[in-house]
VODO-978675 format. One record per residue (C-alpha): x, y, z; residue in one letter; residue number from 1. Coordinates in nm, 2 decimals, m for minus. Each point is the difference from the previous one (the first is absolute). Example, Ala and Ser with C-alpha at 12.3 -4.5 7.8 and 13.67 -1.06 7.14 Angstrom:
<<1.23 m0.45 0.78> 'A' 1>
<<0.14 0.34 m0.07> 'S' 2>
end
This chain:
<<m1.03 0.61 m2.59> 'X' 1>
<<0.07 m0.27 0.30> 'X' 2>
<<0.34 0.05 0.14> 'X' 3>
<<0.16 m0.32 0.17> 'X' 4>
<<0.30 m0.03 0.24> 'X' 5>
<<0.22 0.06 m0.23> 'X' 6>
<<m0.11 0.31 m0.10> 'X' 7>
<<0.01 0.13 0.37> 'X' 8>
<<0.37 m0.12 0.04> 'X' 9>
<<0.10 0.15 m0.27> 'X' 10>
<<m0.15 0.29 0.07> 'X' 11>
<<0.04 0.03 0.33> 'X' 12>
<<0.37 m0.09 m0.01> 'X' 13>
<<m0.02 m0.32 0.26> 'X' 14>
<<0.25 m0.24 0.10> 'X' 15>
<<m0.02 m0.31 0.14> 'X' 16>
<<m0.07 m0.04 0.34> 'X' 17>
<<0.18 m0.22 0.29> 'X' 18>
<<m0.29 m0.17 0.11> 'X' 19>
<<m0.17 0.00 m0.34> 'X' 20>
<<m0.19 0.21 m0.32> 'X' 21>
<<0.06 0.32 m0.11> 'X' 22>
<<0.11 0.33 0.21> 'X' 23>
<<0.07 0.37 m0.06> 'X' 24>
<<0.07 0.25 0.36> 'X' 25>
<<m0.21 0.27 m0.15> 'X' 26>
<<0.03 0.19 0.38> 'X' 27>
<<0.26 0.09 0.28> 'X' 28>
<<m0.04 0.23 0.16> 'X' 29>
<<0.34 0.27 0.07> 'X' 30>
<<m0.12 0.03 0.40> 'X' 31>
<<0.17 m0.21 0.30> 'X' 32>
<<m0.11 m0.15 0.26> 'X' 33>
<<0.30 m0.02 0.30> 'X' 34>
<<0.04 m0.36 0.15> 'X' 35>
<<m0.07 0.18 0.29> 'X' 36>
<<m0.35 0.07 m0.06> 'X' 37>
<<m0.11 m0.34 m0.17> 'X' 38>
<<m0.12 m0.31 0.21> 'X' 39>
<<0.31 m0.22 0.09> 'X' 40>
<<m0.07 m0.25 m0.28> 'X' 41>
<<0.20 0.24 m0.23> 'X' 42>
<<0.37 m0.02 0.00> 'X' 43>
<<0.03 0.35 m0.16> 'X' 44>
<<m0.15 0.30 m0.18> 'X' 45>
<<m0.27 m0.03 m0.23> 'X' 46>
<<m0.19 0.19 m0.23> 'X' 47>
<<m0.34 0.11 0.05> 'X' 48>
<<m0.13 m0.19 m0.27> 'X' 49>
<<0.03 m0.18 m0.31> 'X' 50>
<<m0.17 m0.13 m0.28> 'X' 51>
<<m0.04 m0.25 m0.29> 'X' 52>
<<m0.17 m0.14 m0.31> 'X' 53>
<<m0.03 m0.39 m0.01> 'X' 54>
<<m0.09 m0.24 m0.23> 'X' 55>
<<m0.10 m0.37 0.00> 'X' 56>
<<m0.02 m0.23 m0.31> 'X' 57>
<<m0.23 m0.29 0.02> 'X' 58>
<<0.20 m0.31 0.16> 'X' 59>
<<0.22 0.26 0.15> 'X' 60>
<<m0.01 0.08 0.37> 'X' 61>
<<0.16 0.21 0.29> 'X' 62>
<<0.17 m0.23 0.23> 'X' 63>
<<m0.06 0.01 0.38> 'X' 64>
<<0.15 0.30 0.18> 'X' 65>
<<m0.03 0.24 0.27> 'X' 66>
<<0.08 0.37 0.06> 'X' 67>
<<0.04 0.19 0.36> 'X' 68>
<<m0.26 0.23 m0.17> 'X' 69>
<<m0.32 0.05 m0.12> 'X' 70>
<<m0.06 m0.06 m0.36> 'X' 71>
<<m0.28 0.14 m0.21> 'X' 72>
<<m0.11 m0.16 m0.28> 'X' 73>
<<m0.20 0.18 m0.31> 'X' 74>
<<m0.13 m0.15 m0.26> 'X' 75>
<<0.05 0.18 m0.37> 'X' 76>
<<m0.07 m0.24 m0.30> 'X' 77>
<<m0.06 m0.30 m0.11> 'X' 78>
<<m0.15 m0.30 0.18> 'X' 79>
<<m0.05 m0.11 0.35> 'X' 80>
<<0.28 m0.04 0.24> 'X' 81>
<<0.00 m0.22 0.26> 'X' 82>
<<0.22 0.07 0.36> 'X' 83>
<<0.04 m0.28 0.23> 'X' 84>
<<0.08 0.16 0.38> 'X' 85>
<<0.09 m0.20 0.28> 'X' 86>
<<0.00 0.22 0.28> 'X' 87>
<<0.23 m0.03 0.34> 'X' 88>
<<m0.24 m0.29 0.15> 'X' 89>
<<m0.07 m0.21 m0.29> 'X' 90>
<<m0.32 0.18 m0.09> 'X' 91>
<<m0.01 m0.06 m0.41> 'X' 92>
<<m0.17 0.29 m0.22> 'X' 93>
<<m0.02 0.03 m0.37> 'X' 94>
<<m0.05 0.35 m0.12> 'X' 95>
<<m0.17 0.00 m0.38> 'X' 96>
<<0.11 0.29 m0.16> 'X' 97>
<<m0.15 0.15 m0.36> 'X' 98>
<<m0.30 0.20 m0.09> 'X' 99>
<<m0.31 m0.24 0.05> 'X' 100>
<<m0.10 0.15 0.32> 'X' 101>
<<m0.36 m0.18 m0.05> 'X' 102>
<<0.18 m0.32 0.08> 'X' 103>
<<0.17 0.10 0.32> 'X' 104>
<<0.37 0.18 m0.22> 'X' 105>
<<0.16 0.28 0.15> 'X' 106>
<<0.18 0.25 m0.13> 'X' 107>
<<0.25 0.06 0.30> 'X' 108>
<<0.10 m0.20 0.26> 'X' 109>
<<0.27 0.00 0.29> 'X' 110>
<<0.20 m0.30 0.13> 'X' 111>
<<0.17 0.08 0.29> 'X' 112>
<<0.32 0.03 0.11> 'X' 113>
<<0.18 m0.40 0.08> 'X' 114>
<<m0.26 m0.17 m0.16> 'X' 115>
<<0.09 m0.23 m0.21> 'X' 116>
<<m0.15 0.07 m0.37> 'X' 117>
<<0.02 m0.16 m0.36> 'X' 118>
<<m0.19 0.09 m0.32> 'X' 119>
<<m0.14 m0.14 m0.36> 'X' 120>
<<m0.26 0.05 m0.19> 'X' 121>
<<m0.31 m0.13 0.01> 'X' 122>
<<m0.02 m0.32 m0.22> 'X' 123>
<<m0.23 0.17 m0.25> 'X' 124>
<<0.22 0.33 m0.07> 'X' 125>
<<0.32 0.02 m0.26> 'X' 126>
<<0.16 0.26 0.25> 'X' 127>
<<m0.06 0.23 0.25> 'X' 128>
<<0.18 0.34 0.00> 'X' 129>
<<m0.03 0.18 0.34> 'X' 130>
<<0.18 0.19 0.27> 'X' 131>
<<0.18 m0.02 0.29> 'X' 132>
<<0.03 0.32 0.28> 'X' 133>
<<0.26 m0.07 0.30> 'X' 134>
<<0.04 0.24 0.30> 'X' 135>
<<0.21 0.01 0.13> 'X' 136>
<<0.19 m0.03 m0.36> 'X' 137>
<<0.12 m0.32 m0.13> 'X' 138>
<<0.33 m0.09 0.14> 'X' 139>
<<0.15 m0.34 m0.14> 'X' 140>
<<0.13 m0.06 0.35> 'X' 141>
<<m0.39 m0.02 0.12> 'X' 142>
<<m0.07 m0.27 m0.19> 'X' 143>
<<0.02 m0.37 0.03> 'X' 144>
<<m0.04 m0.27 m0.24> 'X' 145>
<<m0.22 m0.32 0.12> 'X' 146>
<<0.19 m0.30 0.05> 'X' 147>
<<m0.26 m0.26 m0.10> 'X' 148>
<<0.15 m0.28 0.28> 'X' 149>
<<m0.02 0.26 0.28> 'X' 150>
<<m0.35 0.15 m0.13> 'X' 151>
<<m0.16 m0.35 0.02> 'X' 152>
<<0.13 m0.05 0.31> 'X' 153>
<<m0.15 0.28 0.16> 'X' 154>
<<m0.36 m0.01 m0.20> 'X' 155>
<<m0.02 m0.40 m0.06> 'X' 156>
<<m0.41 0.13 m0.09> 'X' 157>
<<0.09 0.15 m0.26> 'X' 158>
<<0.19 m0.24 m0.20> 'X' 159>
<<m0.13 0.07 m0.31> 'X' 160>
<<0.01 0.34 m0.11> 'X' 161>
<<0.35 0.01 0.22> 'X' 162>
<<0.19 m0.29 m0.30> 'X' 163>
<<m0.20 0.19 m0.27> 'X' 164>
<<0.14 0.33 0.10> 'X' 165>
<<0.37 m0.02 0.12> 'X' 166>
<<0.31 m0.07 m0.23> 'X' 167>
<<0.11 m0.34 0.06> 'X' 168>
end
């Protein structure tokens, strides 16, 4: 038996995410780490990790964003996802995510911390369920939504994918 997004929403017990799809914190860690001991780009403690399920319908998409850490992605089920990076210097990258390995997929990858980042999935796949691994942990406060006028200003190259994937 197939099972389709819904199935792993359900299942998984996901929400719906701020910049987009499906999400379920399946991780976070009880460990600190003190202000003190983290780069200055933190305002506070953190935990040392955390982790989530995601999940992308076709048509759906993550919207640009950055962190102030790394982020690794994993890939899980169904069909190929697609991360657009735009690192610090305007240097684009598109990460192909899913199992077809043959034809350059990767299981894992990292974007790093201030890039910016959105997702989808690949134009043949109905949806892409994968995960996301932040350390130091998640923190809402480390996280910045795109604003499309101010992107485009910044990256006028990348026009494009920038209107496709930002929230008007």
């Amino acid at each position: 038996m197939s099972k389709d997004a819904k199935y792993f929403v359900e299942q998984l017990g996901m929400c719906p995410h701020p910049e987009g799809g499906w999400y379920k914190e399946s991780y976070r860690c009880a460990e600190q780490i003190g202000a003190a001991h983290l780069p200055g780009r933190f305002a506070g403690t953190r935990t040392f990790s955390t982790a989530i399920y995601f999940l992308l319908t076709k048509g759906q998409f993550s919207a640009f964003h950055r962190i102030k850490s790394d982020e690794m992605w994993h890939f899980y089920d169904g069909q190929t996802l697609h991360i657009y990076v735009i690192d610090e210097n305007g240097k684009p990258e598109v990460i192909h995510l899913g199992r077809q390995v043959e034809k350059g997929e990767v299981y894992q990858a990292v974007v790093k911390a201030g890039c910016w980042f959105a997702s989808c999935p690949a134009p043949e796949s109905d949806f892409s369920l994968v995960g996301c691994t932040v350390a130091p942990g998640f923190d809402f406060d480390d996280f910045e939504m795109a604003n499309r006028t101010q992107l485009l200003q910044q990256f006028p190259q990348h026009t494009d994918i920038i209107t496709r994937l930002t929230l008007p």
